[in-house]
VMD Tcl script that draws the C-alpha trace (Angstrom):
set ca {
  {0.00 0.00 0.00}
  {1.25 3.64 -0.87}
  {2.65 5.24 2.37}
  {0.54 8.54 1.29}
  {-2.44 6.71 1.15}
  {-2.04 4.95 4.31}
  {-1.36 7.76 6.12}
  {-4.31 9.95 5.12}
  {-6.77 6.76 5.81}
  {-5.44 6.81 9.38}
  {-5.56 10.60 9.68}
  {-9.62 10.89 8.07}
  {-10.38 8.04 10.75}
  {-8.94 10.43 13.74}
  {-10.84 13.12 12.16}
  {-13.86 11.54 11.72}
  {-13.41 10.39 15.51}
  {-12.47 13.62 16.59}
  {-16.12 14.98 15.09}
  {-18.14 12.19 16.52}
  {-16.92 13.67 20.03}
  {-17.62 17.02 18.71}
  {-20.83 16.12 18.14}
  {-20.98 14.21 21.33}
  {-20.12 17.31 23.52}
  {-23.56 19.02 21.82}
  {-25.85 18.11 24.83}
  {-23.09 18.93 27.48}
  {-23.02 22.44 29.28}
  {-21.02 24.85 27.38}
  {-18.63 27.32 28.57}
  {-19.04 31.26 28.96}
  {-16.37 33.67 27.10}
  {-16.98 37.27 28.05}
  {-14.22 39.66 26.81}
  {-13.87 42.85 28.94}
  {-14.83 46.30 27.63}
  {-14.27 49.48 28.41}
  {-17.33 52.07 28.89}
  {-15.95 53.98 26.06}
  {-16.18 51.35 23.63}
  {-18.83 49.76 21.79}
  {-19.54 45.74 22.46}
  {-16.97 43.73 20.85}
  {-17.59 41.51 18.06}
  {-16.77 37.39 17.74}
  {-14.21 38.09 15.86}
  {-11.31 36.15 17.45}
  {-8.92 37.91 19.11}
  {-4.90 36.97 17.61}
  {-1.76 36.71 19.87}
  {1.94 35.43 18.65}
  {1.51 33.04 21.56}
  {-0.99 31.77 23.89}
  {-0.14 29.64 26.98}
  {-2.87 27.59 28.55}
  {-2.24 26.20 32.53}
  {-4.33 23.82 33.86}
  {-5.02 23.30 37.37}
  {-2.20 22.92 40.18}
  {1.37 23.82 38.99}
  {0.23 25.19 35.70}
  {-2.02 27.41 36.95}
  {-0.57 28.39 39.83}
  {2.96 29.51 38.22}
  {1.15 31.66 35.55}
  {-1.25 33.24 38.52}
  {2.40 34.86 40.12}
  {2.85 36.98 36.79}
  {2.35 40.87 38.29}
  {2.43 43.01 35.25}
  {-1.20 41.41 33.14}
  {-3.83 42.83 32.15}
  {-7.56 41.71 32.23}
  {-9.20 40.37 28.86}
  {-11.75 38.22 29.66}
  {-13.22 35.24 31.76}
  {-13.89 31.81 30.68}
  {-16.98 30.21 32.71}
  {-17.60 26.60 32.75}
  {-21.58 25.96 34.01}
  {-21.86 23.60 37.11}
  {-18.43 25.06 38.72}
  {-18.51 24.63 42.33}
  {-18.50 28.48 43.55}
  {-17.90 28.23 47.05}
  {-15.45 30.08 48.62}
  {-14.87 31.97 45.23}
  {-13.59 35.23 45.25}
  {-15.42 38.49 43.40}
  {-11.73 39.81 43.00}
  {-11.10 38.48 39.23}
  {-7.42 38.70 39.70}
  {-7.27 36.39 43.05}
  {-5.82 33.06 42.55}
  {-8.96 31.93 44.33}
  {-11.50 32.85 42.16}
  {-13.27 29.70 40.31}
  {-12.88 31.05 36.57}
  {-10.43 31.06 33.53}
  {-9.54 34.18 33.13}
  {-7.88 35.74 30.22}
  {-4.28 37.89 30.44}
  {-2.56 39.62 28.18}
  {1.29 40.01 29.17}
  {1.87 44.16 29.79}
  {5.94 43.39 28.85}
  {4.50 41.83 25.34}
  {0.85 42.43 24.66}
  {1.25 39.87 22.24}
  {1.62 37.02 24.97}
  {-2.01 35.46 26.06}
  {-2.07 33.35 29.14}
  {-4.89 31.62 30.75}
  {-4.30 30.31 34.23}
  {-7.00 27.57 34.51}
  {-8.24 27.96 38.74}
  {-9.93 24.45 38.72}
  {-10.00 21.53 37.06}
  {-12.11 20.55 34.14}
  {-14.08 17.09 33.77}
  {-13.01 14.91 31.43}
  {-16.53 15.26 29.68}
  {-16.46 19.21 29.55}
  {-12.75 19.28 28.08}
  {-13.45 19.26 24.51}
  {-15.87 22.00 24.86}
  {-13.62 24.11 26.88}
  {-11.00 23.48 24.52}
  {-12.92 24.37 21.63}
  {-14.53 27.33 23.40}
  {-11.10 28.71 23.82}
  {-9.38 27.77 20.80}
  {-12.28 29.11 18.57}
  {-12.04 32.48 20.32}
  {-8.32 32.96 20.50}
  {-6.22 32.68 17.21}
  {-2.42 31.96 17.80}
  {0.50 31.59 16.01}
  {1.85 29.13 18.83}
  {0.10 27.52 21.45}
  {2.08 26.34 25.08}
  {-0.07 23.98 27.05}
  {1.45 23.75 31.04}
  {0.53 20.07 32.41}
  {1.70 17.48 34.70}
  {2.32 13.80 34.53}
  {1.96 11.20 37.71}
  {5.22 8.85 37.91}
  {2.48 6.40 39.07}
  {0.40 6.38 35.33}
  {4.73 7.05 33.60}
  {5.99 3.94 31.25}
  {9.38 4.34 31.28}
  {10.64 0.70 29.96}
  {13.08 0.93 32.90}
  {12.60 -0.05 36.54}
  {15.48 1.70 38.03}
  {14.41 4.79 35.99}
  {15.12 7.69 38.98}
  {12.46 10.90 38.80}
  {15.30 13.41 39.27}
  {14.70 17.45 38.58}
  {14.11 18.63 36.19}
  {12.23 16.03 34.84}
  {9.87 17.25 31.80}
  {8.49 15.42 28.42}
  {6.83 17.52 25.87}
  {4.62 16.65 22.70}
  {3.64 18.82 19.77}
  {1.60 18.80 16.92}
  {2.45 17.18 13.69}
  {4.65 20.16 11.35}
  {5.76 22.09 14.87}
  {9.26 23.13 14.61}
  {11.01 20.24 16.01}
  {12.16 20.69 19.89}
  {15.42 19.16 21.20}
  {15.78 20.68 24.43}
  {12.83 18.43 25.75}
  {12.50 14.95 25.82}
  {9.80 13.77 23.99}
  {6.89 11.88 26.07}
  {8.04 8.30 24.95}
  {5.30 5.56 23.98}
  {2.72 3.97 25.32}
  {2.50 6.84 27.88}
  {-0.73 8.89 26.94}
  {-2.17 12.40 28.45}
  {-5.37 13.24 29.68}
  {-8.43 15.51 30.54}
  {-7.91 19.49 29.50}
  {-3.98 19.09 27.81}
  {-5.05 16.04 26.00}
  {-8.37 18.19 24.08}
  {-6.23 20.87 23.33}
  {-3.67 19.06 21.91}
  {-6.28 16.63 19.97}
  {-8.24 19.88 18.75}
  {-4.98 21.34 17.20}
  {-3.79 18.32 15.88}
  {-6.85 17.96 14.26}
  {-7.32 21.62 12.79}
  {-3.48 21.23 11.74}
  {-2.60 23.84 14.02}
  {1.29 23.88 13.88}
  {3.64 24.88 16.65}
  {1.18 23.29 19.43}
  {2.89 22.38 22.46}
  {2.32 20.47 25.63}
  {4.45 20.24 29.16}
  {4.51 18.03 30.88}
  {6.34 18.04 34.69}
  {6.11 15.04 36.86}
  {3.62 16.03 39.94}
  {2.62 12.91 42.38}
  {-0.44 11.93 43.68}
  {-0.89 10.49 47.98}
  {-3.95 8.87 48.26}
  {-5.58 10.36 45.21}
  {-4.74 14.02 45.73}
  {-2.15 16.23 43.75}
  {1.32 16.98 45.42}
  {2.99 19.40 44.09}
  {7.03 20.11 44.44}
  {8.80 22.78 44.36}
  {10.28 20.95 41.21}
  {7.05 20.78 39.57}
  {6.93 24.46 38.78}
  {10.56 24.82 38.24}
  {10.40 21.87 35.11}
  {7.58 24.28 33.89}
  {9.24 27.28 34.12}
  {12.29 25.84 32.54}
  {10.60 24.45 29.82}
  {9.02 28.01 28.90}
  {12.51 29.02 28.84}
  {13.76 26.00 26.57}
  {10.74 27.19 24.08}
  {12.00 30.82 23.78}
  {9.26 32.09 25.53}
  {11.82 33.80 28.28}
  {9.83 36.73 28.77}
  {6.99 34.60 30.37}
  {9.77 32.36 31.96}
  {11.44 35.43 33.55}
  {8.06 36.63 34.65}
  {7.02 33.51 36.97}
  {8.29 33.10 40.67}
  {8.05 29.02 41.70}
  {8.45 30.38 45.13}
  {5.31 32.44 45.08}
  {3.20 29.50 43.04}
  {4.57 26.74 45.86}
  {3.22 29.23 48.82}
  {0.14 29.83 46.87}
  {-0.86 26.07 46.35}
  {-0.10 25.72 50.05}
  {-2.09 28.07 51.33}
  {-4.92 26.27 48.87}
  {-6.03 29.15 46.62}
  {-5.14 27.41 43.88}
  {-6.10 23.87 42.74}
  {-3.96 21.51 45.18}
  {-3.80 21.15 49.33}
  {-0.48 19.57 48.99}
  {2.95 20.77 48.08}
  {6.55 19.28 49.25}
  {9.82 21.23 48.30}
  {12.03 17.90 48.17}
  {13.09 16.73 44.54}
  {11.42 13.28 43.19}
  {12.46 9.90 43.21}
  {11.17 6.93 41.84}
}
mol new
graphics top color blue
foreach p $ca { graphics top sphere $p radius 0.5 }
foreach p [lrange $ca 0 end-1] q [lrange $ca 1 end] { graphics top cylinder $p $q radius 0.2 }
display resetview
C-alpha cells in the first residue's frame, strides 16, 4: 500500500473520531467567554482575538505559576456551568476565584495566558477546549501540564524521577524541539492538555505544544514540588518564551498552592524519586 495513502486513511479516521466527540459534547453544558470592555467602547464583536503566543495552565502547577505573573492585564473570563462556587472570590485577579480568566502580558501584549483555577471534567474538556481555541487565534500555542510517575511507562525499573524532569509533545509540522524529551510511547495524556492538543492536531494547528512536569499523587490528591513548577518554568525558557519564563516566581506559586487558593492542598519542596 502507498505510504501517502495509508497515512491519510489513518488521519480521516482520527478526524472523523475527533467529530463524533464534537458532536458528542452538543448536549453537554457549554462554557461562557466574556471579553472585557471598556465604557468607552462599543460591544466587541466574535471576531477572534490573535496573539503570537498563547499559553494555557491547567489546574495545580500550571495554573498556579502563571497566577504569580504581576504586570497582566484583564481580557476576559472563561466560565464553565456547574463550577462549584464556594469560597470563590469576586476579586477576578485572586488566585482563588473559580474562573479562567484571560491575560494579556503588559511586557508583550502579544503574549495570552490563561491560568485555569480548577480543574475541568473529562466530559467538559473538549468544549472548553474548543470554546477557547475558537475564540483565541495563535501563532503558537504552550499547554502547562503534569504527569503522575504512578500512570509514567518508562521501559526501565530503576528509571530515577530526578529534577528537572519534563516530556513535551507537539503537533504534527511544529518546529522540532530538542531541548525536551519527547513523552516516549505507550504513555498517553489526559483531561484538558489532551483536548487541546487533539483539537490542534486535528485543525493542523502547527507549533502546538504540551508540558509536561512530573507532579505525584498520595492517596488520590495532587502533590505538588517545588520541582514541579521549576520543570515548567524551565521548559518556557527552553521554548523561547523567556519573557513569560522570567516573569514567573516558583516560590510564590509553591506558597500559593499551600495556602490552597489554587487547585492543590499539597505541596513538598524535596526533589522526586522513583
Amino acid at each position: 500500500m502507498d505510504l501517502s495513502e495509508d497515512h491519510h486513511r489513518y488521519q480521516s479516521s482520527d478526524e472523523e473520531d475527533f467529530q463524533e466527540s464534537i458532536e458528542q459534547a452538543v448536549t453537554l453544558p457549554k462554557p461562557f467567554l466574556l471579553w472585557r470592555t471598556k465604557a468607552s467602547t462599543s460591544p466587541q464583536t466574535s471576531t477572534p482575538k490573535s496573539c503570537s503566543t498563547l499559553i494555557i495552565g491547567t489546574a495545580y502547577g500550571g495554573s498556579a505559576l502563571l497566577h504569580t505573573i504581576r504586570g497582566k492585564t484583564l481580557l476576559g473570563s472563561l466560565i464553565l456551568p456547574g463550577v462549584d462556587l464556594k469560597d470563590n472570590a469576586a476579586d477576578v485577579n485572586a488566585p482563588s476565584n473559580a474562573s479562567c480568566n484571560i491575560y494579556e502580558l503588559d511586557e508583550d501584549p502579544t503574549v495570552i495566558f490563561i491560568p485555569c483555577n480548577y480543574e475541568i471534567k473529562d466530559q467538559n474538556c473538549l468544549n472548553f477546549a474548543k470554546t477557547i481555541m475558537s475564540n483565541i487565534q495563535a501563532a503558537r500555542v504552550i499547554i502547562l501540564d503534569t504527569l503522575s510517575p504512578a500512570t509514567y511507562f518508562s521501559g526501565s525499573p530503576d528509571i530515577d524521577f530526578t529534577y528537572p524532569w519534563l516530556r513535551i509533545l507537539q503537533t504534527s509540522g511544529s518546529t522540532a524541539v530538542t531541548k525536551i524529551s519527547t513523552l516516549e510511547v505507550p504513555n498517553l495524556v489526559q483531561n484538558l492538555g489532551a483536548a487541546l492538543m487533539s483539537y490542534c492536531e486535528v485543525r493542523r494547528l502547527k507549533d502546538t505544544y504540551l508540558l509536561l512536569s512530573l507532579q505525584e499523587h498520595v492517596y488520590g490528591k495532587a502533590l505538588t514540588t517545588a520541582s514541579t513548577v521549576r520543570g515548567l518554568k524551565e521548559g518556557l525558557a527552553a521554548l523561547g518564551v523567556t519573557v513569560v519564563a522570567n516573569s514567573v516566581d516558583v516560590t510564590s506559586a509553591v506558597q500559593q498552592i499551600q495556602d490552597k487558593r489554587v487547585g492543590s492542598n499539597r505541596t513538598r519542596e524535596d526533589r522526586l524519586y522513583a
